[in-house]
N, C-alpha and C positions, 0 to 999 in steps of 0.2 A: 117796260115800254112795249108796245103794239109795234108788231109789223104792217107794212105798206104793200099791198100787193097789185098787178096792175094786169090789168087785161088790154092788148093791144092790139088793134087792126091795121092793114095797113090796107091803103088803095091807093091805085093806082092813076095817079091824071100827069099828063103831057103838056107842058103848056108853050109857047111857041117859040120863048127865048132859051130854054133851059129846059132838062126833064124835073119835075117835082114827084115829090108821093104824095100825099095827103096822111098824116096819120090821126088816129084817130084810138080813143083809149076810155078807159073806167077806173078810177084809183077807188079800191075797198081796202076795208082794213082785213085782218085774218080772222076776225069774227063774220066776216060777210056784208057786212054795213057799208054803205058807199062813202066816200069819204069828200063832202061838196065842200070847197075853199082851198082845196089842196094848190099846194106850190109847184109847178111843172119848172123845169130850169134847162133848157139844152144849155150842155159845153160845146161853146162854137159860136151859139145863137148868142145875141144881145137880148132875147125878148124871154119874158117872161110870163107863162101861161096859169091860169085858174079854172080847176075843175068847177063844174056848174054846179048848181042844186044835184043835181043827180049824179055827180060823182064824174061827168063827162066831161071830154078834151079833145080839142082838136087843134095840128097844124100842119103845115105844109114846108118842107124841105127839099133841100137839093139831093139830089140821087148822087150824088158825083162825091159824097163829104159824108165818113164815119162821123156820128156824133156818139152823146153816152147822153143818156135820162137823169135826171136829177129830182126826184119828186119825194116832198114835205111836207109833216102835217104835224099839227101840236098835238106833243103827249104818244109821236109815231116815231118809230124808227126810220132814219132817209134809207129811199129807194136808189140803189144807182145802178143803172143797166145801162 
């Protein structure tokens, strides 16, 4: 099996009800390949995200709430951070 590797930014936006972050990410494999259909899963979140063609992802959380990453792909090792 292939590892999942994830490159993660965060930024920062304030929105009027609540503080949010934006986060914003790249799921590759360890070969370097981007890895577009991946399974994004916050524990916490009900929603469930898909990297792009290009391997990209983005969402937006509350500041206030540790969450943990859940990202899968076929034939990959799950990511959990």
């Amino acid at each position: 099996m292939k590892k999942l590797i994830l490159l993660l930014t965060l930024i920062h936006a304030i929105s009027v009800c609540a503080q949010t972050v934006l986060v914003t990410g790249k799921v590759i494999g360890d070969d370097g390949k981007v890895l577009a259909g991946a399974t994004i899963k916050i524990e916490g979140d009900k929603q469930t995200y898909i990297s792009d063609a290009l391997g990209n992802f983005e969402f937006k959380l509350d500041t206030n709430t540790i969450y943990s990453i859940r990202i899968t792909f076929l034939n990959h090792n799950a990511y959990k951070g």
